[in-house]
C-alpha positions in Angstrom: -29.2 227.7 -63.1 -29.2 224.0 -62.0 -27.9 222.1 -64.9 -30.1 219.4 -66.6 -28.0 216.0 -67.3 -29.6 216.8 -71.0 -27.5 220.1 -70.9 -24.0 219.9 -73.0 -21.3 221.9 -71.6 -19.7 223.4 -74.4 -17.1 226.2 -72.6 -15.8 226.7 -68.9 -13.3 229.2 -67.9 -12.0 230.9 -64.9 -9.5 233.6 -65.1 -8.5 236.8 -63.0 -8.5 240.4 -64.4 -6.0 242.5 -62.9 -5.5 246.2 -63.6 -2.8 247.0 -65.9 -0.3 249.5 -64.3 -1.4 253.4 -65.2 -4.2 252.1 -66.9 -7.3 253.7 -66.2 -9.8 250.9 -65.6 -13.3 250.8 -63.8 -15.3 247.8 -62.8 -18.2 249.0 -65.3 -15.6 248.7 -67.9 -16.2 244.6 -67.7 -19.8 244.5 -67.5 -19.5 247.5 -70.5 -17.6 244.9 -72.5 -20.2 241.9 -71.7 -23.3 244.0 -73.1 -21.4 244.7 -76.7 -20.5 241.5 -76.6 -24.0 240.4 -76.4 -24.5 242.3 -79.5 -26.5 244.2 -82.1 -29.5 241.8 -82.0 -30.2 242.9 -78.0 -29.2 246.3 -78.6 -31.7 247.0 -81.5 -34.2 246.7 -79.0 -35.4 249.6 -77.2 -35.0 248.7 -73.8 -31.8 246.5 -73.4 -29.3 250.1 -72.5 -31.3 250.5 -69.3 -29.9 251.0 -66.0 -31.4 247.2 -65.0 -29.0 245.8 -66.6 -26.0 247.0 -63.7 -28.2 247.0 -61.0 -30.6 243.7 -61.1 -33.3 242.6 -63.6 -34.4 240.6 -66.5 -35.2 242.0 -70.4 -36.7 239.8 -73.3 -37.4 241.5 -76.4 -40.7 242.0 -78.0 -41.1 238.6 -80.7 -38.3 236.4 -79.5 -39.5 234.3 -76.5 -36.2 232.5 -76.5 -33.8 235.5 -76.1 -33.5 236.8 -72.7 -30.9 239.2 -70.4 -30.9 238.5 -66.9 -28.4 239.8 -63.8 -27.9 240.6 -60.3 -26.3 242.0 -58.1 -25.1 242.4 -54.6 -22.9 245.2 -52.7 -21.5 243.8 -50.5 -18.3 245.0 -49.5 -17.6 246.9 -52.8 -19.7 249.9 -54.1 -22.7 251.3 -55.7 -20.6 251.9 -58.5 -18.3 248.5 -58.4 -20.4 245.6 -56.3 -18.6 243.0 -54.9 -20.6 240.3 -56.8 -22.3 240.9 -60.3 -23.7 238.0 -62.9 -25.6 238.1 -66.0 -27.1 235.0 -67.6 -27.5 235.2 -72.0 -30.2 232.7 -73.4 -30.5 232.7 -76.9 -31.5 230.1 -79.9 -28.9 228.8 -82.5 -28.4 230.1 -85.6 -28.2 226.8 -86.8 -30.0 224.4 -85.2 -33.4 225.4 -84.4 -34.1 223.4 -81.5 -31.0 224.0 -80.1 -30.9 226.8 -77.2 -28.2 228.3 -75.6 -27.1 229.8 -72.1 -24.0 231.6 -71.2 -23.4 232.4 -67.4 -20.8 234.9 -66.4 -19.9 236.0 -62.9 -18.2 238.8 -61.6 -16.4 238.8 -58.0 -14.3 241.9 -57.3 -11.5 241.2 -55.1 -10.5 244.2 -52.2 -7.3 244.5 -54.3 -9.0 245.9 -57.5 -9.1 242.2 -59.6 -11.9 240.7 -60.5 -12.5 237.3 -61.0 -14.2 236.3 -64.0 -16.0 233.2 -64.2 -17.8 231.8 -67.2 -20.5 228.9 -68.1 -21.9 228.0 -71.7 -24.0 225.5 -72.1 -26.4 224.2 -74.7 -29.5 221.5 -75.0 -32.1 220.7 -77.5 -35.6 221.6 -76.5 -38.2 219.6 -74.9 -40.2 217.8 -77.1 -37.4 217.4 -79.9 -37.8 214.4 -82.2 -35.4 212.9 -84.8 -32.1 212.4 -85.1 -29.7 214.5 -83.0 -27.5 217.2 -84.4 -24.2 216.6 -83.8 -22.9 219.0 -80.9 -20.7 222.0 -82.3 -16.9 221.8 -81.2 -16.1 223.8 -78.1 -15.2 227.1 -79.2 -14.2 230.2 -76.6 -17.0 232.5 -76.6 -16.2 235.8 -77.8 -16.1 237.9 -74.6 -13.2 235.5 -73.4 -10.6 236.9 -76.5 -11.9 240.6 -75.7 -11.1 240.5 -72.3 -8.0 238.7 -73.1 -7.1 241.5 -75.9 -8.6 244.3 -73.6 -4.7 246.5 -72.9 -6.4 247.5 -69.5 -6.1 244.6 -67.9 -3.6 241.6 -67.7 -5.7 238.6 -67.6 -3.8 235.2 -65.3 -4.4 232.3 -64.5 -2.8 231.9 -60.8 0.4 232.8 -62.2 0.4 232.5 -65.8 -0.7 235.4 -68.2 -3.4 234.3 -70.8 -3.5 235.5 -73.9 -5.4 234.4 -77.2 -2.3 233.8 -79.1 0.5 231.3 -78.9 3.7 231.9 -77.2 6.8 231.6 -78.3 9.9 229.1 -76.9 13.2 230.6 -78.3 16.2 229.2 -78.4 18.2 229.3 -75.1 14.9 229.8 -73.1 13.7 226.4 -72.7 14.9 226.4 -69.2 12.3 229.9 -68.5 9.7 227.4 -70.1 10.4 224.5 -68.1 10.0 226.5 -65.0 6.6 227.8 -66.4 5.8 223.7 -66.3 6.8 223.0 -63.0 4.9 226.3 -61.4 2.6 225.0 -58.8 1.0 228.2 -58.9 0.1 228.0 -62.7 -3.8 227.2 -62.8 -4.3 226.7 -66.4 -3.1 223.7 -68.5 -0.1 224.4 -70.8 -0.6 223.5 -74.4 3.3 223.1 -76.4 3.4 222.3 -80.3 6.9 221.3 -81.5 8.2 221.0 -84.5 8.7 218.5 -86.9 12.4 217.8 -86.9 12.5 217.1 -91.1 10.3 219.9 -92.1 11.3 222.3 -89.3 7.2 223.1 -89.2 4.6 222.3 -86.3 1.7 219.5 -87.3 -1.1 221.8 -85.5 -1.7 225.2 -86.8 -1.2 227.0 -83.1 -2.5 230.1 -83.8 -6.2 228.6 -84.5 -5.7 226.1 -81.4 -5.0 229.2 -79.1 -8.5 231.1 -79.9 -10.7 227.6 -79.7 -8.3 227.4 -76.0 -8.9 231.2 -75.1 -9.2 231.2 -71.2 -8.5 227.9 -70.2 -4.9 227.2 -71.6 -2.5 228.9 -72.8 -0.7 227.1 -76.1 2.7 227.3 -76.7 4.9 227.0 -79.9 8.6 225.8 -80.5 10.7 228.3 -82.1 12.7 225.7 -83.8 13.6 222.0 -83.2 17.0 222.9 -81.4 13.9 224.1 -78.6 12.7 220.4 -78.6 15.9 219.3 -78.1 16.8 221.8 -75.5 13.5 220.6 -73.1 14.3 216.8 -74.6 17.6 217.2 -71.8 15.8 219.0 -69.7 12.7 217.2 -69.2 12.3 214.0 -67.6 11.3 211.3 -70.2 7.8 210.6 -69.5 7.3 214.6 -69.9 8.9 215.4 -73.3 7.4 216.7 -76.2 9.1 216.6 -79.6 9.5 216.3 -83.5 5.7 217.3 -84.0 4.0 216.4 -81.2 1.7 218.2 -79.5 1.4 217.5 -75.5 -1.0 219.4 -72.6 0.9 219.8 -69.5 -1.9 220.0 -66.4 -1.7 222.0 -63.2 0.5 220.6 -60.3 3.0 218.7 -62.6 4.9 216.5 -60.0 7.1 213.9 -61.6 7.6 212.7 -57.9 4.2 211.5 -58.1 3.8 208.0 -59.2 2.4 208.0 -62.7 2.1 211.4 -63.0 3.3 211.1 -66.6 0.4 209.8 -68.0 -2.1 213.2 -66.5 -0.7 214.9 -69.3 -1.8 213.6 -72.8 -0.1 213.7 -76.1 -0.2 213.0 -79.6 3.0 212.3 -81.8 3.5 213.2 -85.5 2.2 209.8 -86.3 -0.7 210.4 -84.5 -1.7 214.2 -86.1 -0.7 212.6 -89.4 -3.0 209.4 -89.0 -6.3 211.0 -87.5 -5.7 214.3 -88.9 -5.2 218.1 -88.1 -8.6 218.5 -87.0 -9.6 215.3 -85.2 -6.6 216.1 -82.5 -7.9 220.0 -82.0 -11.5 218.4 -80.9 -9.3 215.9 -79.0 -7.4 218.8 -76.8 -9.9 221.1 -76.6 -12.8 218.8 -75.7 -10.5 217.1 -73.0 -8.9 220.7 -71.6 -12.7 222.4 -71.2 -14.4 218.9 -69.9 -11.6 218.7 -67.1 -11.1 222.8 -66.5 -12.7 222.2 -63.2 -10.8 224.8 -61.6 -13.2 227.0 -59.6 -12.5 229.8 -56.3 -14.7 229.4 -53.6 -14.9 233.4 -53.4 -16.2 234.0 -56.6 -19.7 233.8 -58.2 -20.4 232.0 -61.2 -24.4 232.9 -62.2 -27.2 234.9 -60.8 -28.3 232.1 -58.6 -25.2 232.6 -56.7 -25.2 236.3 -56.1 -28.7 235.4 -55.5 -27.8 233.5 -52.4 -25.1 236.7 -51.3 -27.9 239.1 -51.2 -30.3 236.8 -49.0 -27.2 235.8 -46.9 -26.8 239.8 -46.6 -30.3 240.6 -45.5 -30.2 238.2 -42.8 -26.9 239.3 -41.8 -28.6 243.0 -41.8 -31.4 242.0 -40.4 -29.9 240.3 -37.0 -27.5 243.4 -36.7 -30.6 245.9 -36.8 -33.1 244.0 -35.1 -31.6 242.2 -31.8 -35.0 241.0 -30.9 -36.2 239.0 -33.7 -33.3 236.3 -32.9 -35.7 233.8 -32.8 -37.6 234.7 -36.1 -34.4 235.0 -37.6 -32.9 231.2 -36.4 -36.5 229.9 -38.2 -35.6 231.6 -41.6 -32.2 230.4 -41.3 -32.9 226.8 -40.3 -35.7 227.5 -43.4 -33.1 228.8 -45.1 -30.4 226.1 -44.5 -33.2 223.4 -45.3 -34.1 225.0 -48.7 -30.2 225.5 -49.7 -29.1 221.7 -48.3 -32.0 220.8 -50.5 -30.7 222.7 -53.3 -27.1 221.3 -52.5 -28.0 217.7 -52.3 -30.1 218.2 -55.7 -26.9 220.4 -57.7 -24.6 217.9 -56.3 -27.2 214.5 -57.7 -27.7 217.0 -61.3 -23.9 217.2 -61.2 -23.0 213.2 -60.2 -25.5 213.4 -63.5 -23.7 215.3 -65.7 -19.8 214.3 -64.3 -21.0 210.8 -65.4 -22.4 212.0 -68.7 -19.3 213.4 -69.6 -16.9 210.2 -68.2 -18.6 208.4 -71.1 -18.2 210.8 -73.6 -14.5 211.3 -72.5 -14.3 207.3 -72.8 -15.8 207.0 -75.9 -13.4 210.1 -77.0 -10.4 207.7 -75.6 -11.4 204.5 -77.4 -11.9 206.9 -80.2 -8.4 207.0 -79.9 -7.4 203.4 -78.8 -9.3 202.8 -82.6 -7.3 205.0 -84.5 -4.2 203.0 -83.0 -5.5 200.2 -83.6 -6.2 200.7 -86.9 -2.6 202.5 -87.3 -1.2 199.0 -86.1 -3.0 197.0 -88.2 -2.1 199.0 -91.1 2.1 199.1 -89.6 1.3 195.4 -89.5 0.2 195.5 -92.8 3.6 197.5 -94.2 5.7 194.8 -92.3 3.7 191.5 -93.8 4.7 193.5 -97.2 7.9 194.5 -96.3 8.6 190.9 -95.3 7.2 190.0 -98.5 9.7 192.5 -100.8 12.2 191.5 -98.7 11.7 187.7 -99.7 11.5 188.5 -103.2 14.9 190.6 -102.9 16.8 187.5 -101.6 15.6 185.4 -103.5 16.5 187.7 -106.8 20.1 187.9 -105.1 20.3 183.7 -104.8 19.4 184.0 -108.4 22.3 186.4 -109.4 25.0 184.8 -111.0 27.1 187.7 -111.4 26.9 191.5 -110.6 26.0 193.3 -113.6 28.5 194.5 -115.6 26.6 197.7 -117.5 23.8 200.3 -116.8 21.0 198.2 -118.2 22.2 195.0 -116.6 22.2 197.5 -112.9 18.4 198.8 -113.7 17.7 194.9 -114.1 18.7 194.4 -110.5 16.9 197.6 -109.4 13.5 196.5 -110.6 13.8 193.2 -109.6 14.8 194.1 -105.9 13.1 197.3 -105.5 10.0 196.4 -107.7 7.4 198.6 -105.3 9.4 201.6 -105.3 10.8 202.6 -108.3 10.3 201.8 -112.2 12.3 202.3 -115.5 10.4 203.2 -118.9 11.8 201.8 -122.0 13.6 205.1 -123.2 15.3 204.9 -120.1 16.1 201.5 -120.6 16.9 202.4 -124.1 19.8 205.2 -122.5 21.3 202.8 -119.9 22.5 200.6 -122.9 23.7 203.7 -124.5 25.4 205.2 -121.6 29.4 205.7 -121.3 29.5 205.5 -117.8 32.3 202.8 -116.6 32.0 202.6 -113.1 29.3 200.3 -112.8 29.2 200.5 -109.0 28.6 203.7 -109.0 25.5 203.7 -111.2 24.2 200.4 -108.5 25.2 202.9 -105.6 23.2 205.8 -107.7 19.8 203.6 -108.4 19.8 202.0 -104.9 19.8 205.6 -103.1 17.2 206.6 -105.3 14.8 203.4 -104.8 15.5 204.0 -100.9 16.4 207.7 -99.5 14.6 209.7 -101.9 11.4 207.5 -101.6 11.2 208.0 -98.4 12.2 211.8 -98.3 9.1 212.0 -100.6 6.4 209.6 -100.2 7.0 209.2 -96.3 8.5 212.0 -95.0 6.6 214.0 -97.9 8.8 217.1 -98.2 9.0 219.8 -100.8 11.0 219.2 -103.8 13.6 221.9 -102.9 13.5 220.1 -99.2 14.2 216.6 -100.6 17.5 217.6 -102.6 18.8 219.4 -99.6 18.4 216.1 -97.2 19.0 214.0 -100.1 22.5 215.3 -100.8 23.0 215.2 -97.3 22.6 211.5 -97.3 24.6 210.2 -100.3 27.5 211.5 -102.6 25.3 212.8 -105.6 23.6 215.4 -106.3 20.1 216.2 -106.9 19.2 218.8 -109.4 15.3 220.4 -109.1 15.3 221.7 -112.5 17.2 223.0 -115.4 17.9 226.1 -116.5 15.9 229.3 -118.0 17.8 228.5 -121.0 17.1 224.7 -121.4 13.4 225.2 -120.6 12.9 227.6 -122.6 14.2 225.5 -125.7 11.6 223.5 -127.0 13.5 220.6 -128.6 15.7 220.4 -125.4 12.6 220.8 -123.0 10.9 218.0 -125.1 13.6 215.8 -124.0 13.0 216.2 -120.5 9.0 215.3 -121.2 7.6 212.5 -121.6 3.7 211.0 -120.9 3.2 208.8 -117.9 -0.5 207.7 -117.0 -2.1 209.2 -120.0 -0.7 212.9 -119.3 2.5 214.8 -120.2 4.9 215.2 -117.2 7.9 216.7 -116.3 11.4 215.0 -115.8 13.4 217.4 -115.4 14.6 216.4 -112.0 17.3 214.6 -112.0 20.1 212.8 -110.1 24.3 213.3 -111.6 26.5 210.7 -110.9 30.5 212.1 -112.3 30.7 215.6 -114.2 33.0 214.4 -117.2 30.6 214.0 -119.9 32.3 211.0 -121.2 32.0 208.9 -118.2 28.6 210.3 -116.4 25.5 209.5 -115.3 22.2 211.5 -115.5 19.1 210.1 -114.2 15.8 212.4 -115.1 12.7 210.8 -112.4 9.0 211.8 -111.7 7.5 211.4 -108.3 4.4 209.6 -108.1 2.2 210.0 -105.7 -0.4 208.5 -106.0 1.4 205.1 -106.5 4.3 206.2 -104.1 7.0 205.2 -107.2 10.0 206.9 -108.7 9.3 206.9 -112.2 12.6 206.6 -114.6 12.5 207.6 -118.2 16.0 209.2 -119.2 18.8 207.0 -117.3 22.2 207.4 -119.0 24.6 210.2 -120.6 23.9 214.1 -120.4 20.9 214.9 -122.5 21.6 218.1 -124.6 22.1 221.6 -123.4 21.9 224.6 -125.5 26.1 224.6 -125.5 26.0 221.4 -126.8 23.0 221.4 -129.0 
């Protein structure tokens, strides 16, 4: 089927099946796979099971004009039972979209070694004569039949030299270098999809199990074990090629850092990037980019019935002048005929296609200033943080020109905090209220305390954004205190000594019990009970000062 420059390509594969070792696999077993596929709402219908289907034909069923089932076939060098070429074509509407049809073409070519080659097409379009506004088109999605071949134990499904599957891989530690070799494979047909890990959380910013079914067929997706991986393929990889602390990067066929600007073939998206646009927003990103470009395509192999179509005429004629020596002449007029027709057909494919290839330049464009947009709007907003940061940064100077004397208590230190960290971190009065109680007589220590807490642990929370458990782990690892989660079975479950640890912030009751220890001798310590705001992105003080009570003490 010629292609309409209306007509939306939604999914595009090419992969080869090759028979698994003892495994006891037939040709049929494909086509077999392809009609299940198709599903219960052909199969219902009396009719769909015949033998047309395998040898050449076309069903509709009764009450559904827009549902049809059409294939051929063609001999050719294989058999009666396994053709050389075989293609169906599967027109249905949307479930969705009423006035949106679509067309799945799937070819068959069976190679003399037993593999076949399995092509496939999907397209979709609205019909003629829509009117209004148009749906958006659906994400690119593998179709079904692609993750049951993939899954099928019968047969090992590659791409030139790299096995497909419908779930991610895994790069282990020590194994980078096997991985890096996958990269640089010139006989690897199929992109390479690799999600690292983030180096803080130690977790990957795309969810690569769901990216490797919307990728089924065209790319295989592979997954960090770790972020000592990342680091591994950081040595090993030239710069322009790395991939690394949550980013997510598609490595093309016939990587070549030789080439100049090779680099820049294979697109990536930092942390930054999956954080600012969003999870989603990248994964139509990849996959629209990775099935727009698969253009990968054998010579040798069909891709729709039109093109078995043109075996079997190409067949008859070659039949026709081995049986019939005497009908040369007859025979040069059909094929000149022949030749006219198909550079007719040729010339008008190749205008549909300039059609389409320019159809989908623009959408690929507007997808990269889609892009460019989000950058620009990450800029402005890093531009944004700076002109503040300049700001704070004015208003902490000038607090230290102001400062006669370095404060000589608690309170006097929380003054200094607020007036130099005044966006990140605040003090309620009870806390207030403890600092000019507390006993603590190393001053510099209760500076050095507050200061950590107004810097490292707002960022380990409100940019980084790690778990609670996560941020005393990296916090401790940063400065000499230590941070305590929570208190103990015993303490909470104490009402007048959980009540302590309580307090209302914003209208609602929340819990302090968090807190930051500063010396263990209870009469020169320092305990500093916080909530984390979100919302506002603040530490929120209310106990600063000695040990609040414990059951032993109590």
């Amino acid at each position: 089927m010629a292609l309409g420059i209306d007509h939306h390509v939604h999914y595009r594969c090419q992969f080869t099946l090759v028979p698994q070792h003892g495994a006891d696999t037939k040709w049929a077993d494909v086509p077999y796979a392809i009609r299940r596929w198709i599903g219960n709402r052909a199969e219902q219908n009396q009719g769909f099971q015949g033998k047309w289907y395998f040898v050449g034909g076309q069903w509709k069923p009764a009450g559904d004009k827009r549902f049809s089932v059409q294939t051929a076939r063609y001999i050719g060098n294989g058999s009666d039972d396994a053709p050389q070429y075989w293609a169906v074509r599967y027109e249905h509407a949307d479930d969705s979209t009423a006035a949106r049809q679509w067309c799945t073409d799937i070819g068959l070519t069976l190679m003399p070694t037993g593999e076949i080659i399995f092509s496939l097409l999907t397209t979709h379009w609205l019909q003629a004569g829509f009117i209004g506004k148009e749906p958006e088109p659906p994400l690119p999605t593998a179709p079904g039949i692609v993750s049951l071949l993939l899954r099928d134990r019968s047969w090992r499904s590659v791409g030139g030299t790299e096995l497909l599957t419908s779930q991610p891989k895994v790069v282990n530690e020590g194994h980078a270098d096997e991985f890096r070799d996958r990269l640089f494979d010139q006989q690897r047909d199929v992109p390479i999809v690799l999600v690292s890990k983030n180096f803080y959380t130690g977790k990957p910013m795309l969810d690569a199990v769901h990216l490797s079914k919307l990728l089924a067929g065209s790319a295989t997706v592979y997954e960090s074990s770790t972020s000592l991986v990342d680091k591994e393929l950081e040595y090993l990889l030239e710069s322009g090629y790395r991939c690394w602390n949550g980013m997510v990067r598609v490595y093309q066929t016939g990587l070549n850092p030789e080439r100049y600007g090779d680099s820049r073939r294979h697109r990536y998206f930092t942390a930054d990037d999956i954080a600012t646009y969003g999870e989603s927003a990248i994964m139509e990103f990849l996959v629209k980019g990775i099935v727009r470009r698969s253009q990968r395509t054998s010579n040798i192999a069909v891709a729709n019935v039109e093109d078995v179509q043109a075996r079997i005429q190409e067949g008859h004629l070659a039949s026709l002048r081995a049986s019939a020596p005497g009908t040369e002449a007859w025979i040069q007029a059909l094929e000149a005929d022949n030749k006219r027709l198909s550079d007719e057909l040729v010339e008008s494919k190749r205008e549909t296609q300039m059609w389409i290839d320019e159809a989908e330049r623009l959408q690929t464009v507007e997808e990269d200033n889609r892009v460019l947009e989000f950058r620009v709007a990450k800029h402005i907003n890093e531009r944004d943080i700076a002109v503040s940061d300049v700001d704070l940064l004015r208003r902490q100077g000038q607090g230290l020109l102001n400062l006669d004397k370095f404060p000589e208590s608690v309170d006097a230190v929380i003054g200094l905090v607020e007036a130099t960290f005044p966006d990140r971190i605040i003090f309620t009065e009870r806390a207030k209220s403890d600092a000019r109680d507390s006993k603590l007589r190393d001053v510099n220590a209760a500076w050095r305390c507050l200061r950590s807490m107004a810097t490292h642990l707002h960022r380990l929370h409100f940019e980084e954004k790690l778990p609670l458990r996560e941020v005393a782990k990296q916090y401790q690892n940063l400065v000499p205190f230590e941070l305590a989660t929570t208190e103990s079975e015993t303490t909470k479950n104490n009402k007048k000594l959980a009540r302590q640890r309580k307090a209302v912030y914003k209208g609602i009751e929340r819990d302090f019990s968090p807190h930051v220890k500063v010396g263990r001798d209870p009469a020169n310590s320092l305990r500093v009970h916080y909530f984390a705001d979100n919302e506002a992105q603040l530490i929120v003080v209310d106990r600063c000062g000695n040990h609040l009570d414990l059951k032993s003490t109590n």
